[in-house]
C-alpha positions in Angstrom: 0.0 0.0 0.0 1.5 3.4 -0.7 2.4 6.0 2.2 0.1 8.7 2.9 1.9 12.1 1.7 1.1 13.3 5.2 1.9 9.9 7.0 5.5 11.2 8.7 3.5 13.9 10.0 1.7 11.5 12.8 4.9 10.9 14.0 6.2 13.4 17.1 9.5 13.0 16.4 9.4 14.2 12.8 7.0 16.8 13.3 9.4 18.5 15.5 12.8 17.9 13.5 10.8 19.2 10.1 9.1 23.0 12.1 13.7 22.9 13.5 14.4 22.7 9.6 11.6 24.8 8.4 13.0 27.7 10.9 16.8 26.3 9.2 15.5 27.4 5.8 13.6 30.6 6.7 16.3 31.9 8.7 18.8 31.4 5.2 16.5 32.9 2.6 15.8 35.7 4.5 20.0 35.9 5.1 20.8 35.4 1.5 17.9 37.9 0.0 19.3 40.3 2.1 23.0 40.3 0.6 22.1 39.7 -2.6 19.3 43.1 -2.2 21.9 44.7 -0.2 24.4 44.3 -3.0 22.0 45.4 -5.7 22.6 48.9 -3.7 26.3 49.0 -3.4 27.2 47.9 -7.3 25.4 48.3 -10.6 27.9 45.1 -11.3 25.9 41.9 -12.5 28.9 39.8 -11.5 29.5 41.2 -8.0 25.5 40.4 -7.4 25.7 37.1 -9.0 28.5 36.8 -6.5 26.7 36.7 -3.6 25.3 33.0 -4.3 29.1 31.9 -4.6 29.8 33.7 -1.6 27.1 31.5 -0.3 27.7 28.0 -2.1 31.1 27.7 -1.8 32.0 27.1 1.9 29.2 24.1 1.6 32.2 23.0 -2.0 34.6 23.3 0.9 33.5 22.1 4.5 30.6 19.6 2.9 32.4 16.5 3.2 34.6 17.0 6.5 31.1 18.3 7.8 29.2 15.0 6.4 32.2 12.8 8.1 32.1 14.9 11.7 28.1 14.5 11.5 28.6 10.4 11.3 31.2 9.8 13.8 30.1 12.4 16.8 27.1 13.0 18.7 24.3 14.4 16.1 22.9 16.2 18.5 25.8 18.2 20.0 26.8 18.8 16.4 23.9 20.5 15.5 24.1 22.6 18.3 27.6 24.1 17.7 26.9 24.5 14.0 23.8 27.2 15.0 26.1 28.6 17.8 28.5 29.5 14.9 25.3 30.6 12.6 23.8 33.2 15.3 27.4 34.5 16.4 27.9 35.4 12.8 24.6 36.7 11.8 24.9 38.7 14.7 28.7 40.4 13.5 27.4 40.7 9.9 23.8 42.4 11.7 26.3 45.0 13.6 28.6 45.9 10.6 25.9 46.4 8.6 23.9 48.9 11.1 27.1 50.6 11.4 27.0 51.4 7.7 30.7 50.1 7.5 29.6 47.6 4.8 31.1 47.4 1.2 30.9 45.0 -1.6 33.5 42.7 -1.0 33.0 42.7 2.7 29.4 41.7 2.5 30.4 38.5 0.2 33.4 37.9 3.2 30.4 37.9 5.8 28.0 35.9 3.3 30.5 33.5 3.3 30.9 33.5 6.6 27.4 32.5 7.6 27.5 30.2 4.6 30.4 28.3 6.2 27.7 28.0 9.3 25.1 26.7 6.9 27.3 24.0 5.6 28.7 22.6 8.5 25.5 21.7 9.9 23.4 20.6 6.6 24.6 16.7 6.6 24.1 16.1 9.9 20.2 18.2 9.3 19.4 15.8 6.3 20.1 12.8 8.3 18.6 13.3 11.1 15.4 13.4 9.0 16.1 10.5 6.8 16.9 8.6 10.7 13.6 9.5 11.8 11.1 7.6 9.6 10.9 4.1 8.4 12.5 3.1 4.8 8.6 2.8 3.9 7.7 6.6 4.8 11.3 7.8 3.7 10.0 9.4 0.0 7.3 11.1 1.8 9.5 12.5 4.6 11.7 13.7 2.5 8.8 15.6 0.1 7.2 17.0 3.4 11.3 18.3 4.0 10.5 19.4 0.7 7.3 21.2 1.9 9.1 23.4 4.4 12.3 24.3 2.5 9.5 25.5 -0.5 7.5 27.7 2.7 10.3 29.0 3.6 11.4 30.5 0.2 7.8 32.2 0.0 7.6 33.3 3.6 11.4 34.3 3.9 12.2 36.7 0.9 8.8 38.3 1.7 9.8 38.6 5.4 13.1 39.9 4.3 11.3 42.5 1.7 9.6 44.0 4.3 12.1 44.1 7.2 14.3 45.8 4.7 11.7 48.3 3.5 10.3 49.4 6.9 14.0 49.0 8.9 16.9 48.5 6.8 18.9 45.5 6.0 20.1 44.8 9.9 17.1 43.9 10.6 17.5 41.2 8.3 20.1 39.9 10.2 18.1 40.2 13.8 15.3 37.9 12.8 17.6 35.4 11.0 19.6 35.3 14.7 16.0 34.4 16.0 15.3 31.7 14.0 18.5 30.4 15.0 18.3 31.1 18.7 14.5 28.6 18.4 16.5 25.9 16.9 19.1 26.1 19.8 16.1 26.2 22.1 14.5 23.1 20.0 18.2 21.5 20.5 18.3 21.5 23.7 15.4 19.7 24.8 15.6 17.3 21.9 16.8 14.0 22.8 17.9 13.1 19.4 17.6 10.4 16.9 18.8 6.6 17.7 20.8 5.3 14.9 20.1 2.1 13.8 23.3 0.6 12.6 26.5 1.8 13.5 30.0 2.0 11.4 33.3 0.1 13.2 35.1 3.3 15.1 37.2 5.1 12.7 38.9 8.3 12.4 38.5 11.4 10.0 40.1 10.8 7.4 39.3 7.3 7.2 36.1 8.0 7.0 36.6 10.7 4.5 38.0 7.8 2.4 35.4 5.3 2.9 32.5 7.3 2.4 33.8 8.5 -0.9 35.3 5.2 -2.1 31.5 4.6 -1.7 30.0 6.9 -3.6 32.4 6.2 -6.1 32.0 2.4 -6.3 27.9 2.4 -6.0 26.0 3.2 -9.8 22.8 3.8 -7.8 24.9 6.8 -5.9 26.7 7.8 -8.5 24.6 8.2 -11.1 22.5 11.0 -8.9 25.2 12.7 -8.5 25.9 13.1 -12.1 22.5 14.4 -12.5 22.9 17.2 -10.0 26.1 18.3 -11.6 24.0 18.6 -14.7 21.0 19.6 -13.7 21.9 22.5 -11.1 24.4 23.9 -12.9 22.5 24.9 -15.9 19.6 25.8 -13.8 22.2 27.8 -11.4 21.9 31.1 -14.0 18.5 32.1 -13.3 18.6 32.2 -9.7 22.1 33.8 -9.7 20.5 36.8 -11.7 17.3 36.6 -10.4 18.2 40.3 -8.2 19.7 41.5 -11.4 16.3 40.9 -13.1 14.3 42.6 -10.5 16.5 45.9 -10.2 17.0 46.3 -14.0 14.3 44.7 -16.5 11.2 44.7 -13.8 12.2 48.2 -11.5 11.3 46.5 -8.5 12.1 47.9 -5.2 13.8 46.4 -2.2 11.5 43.7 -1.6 11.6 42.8 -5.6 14.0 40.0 -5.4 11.4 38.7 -2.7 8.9 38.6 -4.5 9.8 37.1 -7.7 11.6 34.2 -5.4 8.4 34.2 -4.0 7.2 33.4 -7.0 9.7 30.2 -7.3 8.8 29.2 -3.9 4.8 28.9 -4.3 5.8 26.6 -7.8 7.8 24.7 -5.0 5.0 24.0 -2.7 2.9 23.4 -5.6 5.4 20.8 -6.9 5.1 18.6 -3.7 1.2 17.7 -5.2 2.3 17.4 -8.3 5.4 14.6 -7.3 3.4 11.7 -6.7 1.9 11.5 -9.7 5.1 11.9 -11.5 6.6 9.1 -9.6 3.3 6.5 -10.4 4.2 7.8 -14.3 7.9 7.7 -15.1 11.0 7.0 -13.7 13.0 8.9 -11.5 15.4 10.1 -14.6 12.7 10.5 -17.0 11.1 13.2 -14.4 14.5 15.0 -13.9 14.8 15.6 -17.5 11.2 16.5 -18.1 11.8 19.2 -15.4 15.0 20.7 -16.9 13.6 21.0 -20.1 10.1 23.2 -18.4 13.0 25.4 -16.5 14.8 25.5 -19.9 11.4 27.1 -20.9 10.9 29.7 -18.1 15.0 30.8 -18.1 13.8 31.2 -22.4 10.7 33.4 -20.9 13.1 35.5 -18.5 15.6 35.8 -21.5 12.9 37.8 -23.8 11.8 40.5 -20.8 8.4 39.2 -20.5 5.6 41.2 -18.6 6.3 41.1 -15.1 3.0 39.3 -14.6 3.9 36.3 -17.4 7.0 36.6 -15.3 5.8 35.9 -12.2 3.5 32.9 -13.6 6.8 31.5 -15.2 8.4 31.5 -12.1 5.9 29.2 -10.7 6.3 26.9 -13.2 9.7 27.3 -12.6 9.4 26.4 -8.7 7.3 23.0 -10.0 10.3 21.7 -12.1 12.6 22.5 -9.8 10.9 21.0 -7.3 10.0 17.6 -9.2 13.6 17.3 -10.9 15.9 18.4 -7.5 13.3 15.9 -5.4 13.4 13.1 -7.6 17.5 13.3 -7.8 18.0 13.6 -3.9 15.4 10.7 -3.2 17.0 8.3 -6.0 20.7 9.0 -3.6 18.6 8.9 -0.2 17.3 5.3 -0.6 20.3 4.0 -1.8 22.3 5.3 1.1 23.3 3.0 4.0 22.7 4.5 7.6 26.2 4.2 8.7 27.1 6.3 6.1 24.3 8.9 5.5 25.4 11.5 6.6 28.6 11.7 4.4 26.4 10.2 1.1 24.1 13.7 2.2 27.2 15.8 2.3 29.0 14.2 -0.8 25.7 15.5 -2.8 25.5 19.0 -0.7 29.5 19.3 -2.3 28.1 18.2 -5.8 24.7 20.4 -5.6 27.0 23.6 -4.4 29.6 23.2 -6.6 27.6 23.5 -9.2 25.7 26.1 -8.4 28.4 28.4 -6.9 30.4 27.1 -10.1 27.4 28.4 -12.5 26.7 31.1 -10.1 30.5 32.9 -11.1 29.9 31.7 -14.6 26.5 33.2 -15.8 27.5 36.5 -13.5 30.5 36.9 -15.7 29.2 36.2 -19.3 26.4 38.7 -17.7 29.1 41.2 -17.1 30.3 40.6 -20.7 27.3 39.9 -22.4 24.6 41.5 -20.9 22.1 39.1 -18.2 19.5 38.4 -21.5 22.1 37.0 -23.9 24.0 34.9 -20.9 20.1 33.3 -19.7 19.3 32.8 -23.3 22.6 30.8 -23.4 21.5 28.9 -20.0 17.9 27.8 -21.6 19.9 26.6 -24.6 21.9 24.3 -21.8 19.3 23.3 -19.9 17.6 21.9 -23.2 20.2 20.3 -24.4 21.0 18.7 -20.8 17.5 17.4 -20.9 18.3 14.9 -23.9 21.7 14.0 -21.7 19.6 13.6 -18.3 16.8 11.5 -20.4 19.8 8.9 -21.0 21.0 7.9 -17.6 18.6 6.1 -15.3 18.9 6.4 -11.8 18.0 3.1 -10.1 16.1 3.3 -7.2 18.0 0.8 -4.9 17.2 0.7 -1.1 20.6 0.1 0.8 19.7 -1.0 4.2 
């Protein structure tokens, strides 16, 4: 019988680890609209704003797999709990250098990076801790429902972030992202945490480093997922790089601009999470990826050609539902093959592939942007995402369940 979409839900355990992620996600849109608005007002440069998502990406190309190694060999729990100490003590530096108006372009992508390096120490260890806390059976639906508050989040947090930065400047950004993470210390520290059930022979860093990619590397059903996120998210990474671009120069939209049209990209995102199941009774896992990167191949085409900010907006929805389905259907194919002695590093080998590309694509489509101008460079990222939809449509992933 197939799980209820809503089945994790009746569980206590998950209902309080997903509202701890949901506050997770809010607490880094609202961070990384307010750079990359912020930035809009200290630079006309395209590059320097598509900047802003590298600044973001790359510590997660850096720290991802040390962090997904640290996550499986010590206590998840007090883990979790440093990473958001590091998150709110540097929201709270960028927050005071920003109200004291000593802020410049370069030392906004430092702090950006900064937070990011916050955000990517604690993501493995996040991800697993949701995969631990359901059975195998309920696993696709957890992980759609994780799905479900990472799309809220990127409705609710760039609006949020619009309008702290329209009624109180961009600090105040920064105060209500070191809220969210002070409630997830508070959540922390009354949680008693996951039990594991299998545990990996004692080993050491590196070692572990070692085996978790010699996995990866040796497994098709993981590998192959990973090939599709390189793919997939770096051909899609263009439109969200110069999303900000789009709203100050071809739409004239204010500070809270950006927000909205991300908005926009999150409400397709919720909307995507009704539209999965029937996708996955349909087709194949690889057949829905590439059916999704050809639609956002579509709506980059659409953002390309100026349309009217309203056929915008609608595109950008559409958008949000093929993101959703493809970047759901990848990350589930990886989750069920990954053994739970290992999860956490699997989780943080695909956080280094997912960031890579985009911080990778990110610098890319900001420079030909710079060169180019941001129309010709997204026309150039629909004629990718096409042609990576044939490529995609080629490699199956294989939906193995490694116990």
């Amino acid at each position: 019988m197939e799980t209820s979409a809503w089945q994790p839900f009746a569980r206590r355990e998950f209902r309080a680890l997903w509202a701890s992620t949901l506050a997770v996600h809010l607490a880094n849109w609202m961070q990384q609209v307010g750079a990359a608005s912020l930035m809009t007002t200290l630079t006309p440069s395209p590059t320097m704003a598509a900047l802003v998502q590298t600044a973001a990406s790359l510590p997660a190309v850096l720290l991802g797999l040390p962090a997904g190694a640290l996550a499986d060999l010590v206590e998840r729990r007090r883990w979790l709990i440093f990473t958001q100490l590091w998150l709110f003590a540097s929201v709270a530096i960028t927050g005071g250098v920003i109200a004291s108006g000593a802020i410049g372009p370069w030392g906004l992508l430092a702090l950006t990076a900064l937070i990011g390096v916050g955000f990517a120490l604690q993501a493995p260890a996040s991800q697993a801790v949701i995969g631990e806390g359901v059975p195998r059976s309920e696993l696709p639906a957890a992980l759609a429902l994780a799905g479900v508050s990472f799309n809220i989040s990127r409705v609710a947090g760039p609006a949020l972030a619009g309008a702290l930065i329209g009624a109180a400047g961009g600090a105040s950004v920064y105060a209500a992202v070191a809220l969210c993470s002070v409630g997830v210390l508070f959540f922390l520290a009354r949680w008693r945490g996951v039990q594991r059930t299998t545990q990996a022979p004692p080993e050491r860093l590196w070692s572990a480093l070692r085996t978790g990619v010699g996995h990866m590397r040796r497994a098709p059903a993981c590998r192959v997922p990973l090939m599709h996120t390189l793919v997939f998210m770096s051909c899609g990474s263009a439109t969200w790089a110069l999303l900000p671009v789009l709203a100050r120069d071809t739409y004239a939209l204010g500070a809270g601009g950006y927000g909205v049209l991300l908005g926009a990209f999150g409400v397709g995102g919720v909307l995507g999470v009704f539209v999965m199941p029937r996708m996955r009774r349909r087709w194949p896992p690889h057949r829905v990826v590439a059916g999704s990167a050809l639609a956002f191949a579509a709506v980059t085409a659409m953002l390309a050609l100026a349309v009217p900010q309203a056929a915008a907006l609608c595109a950008l929805v559409f958008g949000g539902i093929a993101w959703m389905c493809g970047a759901s259907s990848i990350y589930a194919a990886l989750q069920v093959s990954l053994p739970d002695w290992m999860r956490a590093r699997g989780l943080s080998i695909y956080n280094l592939a997912y960031f890579l590309a985009m911080a990778g694509g990110a610098a890319s489509w900001g420079a030909l942007a710079g060169r180019w101008g941001t129309a010709r460079a997204l026309g150039l990222a629909a004629a990718s995402m096409g042609l990576a939809s044939l490529w995609l449509r080629r490699r199956p992933m294989a939906l193995q369940e490694t116990p």
